[in-house]
N, C-alpha and C positions, 0 to 999 in steps of 0.2 A: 418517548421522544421521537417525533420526524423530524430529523437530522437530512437533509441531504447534499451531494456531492457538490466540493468546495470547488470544481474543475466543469462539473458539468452544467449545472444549475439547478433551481429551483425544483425541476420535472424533473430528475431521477435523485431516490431515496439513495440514501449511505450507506453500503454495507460493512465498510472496514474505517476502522479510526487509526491514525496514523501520531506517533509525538517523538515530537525530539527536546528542543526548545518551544518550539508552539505547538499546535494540534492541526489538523486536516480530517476533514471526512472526507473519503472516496466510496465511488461506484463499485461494484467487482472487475469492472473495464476500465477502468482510472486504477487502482490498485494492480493490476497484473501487469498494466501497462508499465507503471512507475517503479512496480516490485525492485528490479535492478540498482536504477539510481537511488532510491529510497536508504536497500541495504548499505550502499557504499556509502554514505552520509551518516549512517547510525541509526537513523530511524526505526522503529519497534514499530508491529504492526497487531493492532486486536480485533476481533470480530466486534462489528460495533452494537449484537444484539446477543451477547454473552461472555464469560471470562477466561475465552480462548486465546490466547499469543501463537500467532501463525508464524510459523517456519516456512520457507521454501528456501530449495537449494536453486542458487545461480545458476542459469543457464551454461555448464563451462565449455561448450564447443563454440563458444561466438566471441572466444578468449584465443590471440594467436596463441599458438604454441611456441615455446619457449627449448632452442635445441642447442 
């Protein structure tokens, strides 16, 4: 499949697939970008050229802190 980025266009391929209710393909630059609001939505995220489910931890320093 040449799947590419639903954000960028045509000229760069997809490398992560994103679903919640619908699907998205993103770039690796579209995906790291969005990573945050993605997770806070619920959105899952897969390698889109194997049956990898990517984790990544929240950036938590860009969070006030709470005293």
């Amino acid at each position: 499949m040449n799947e590419t980025c639903d954000r960028c266009g045509p000229a760069v391929r997809a490398a992560y697939r994103t679903r919640r209710i619908g699907e998205l393909c993103l770039c690796g630059h579209c995906a790291n970008t969005l990573w945050p609001a993605l997770f806070a939505q619920g959105w899952t995220i897969w390698r889109l050229h194997g049956p990898t489910l990517v984790y990544r931890e929240v950036n938590r320093a860009r969070r006030p802190k709470i005293r």
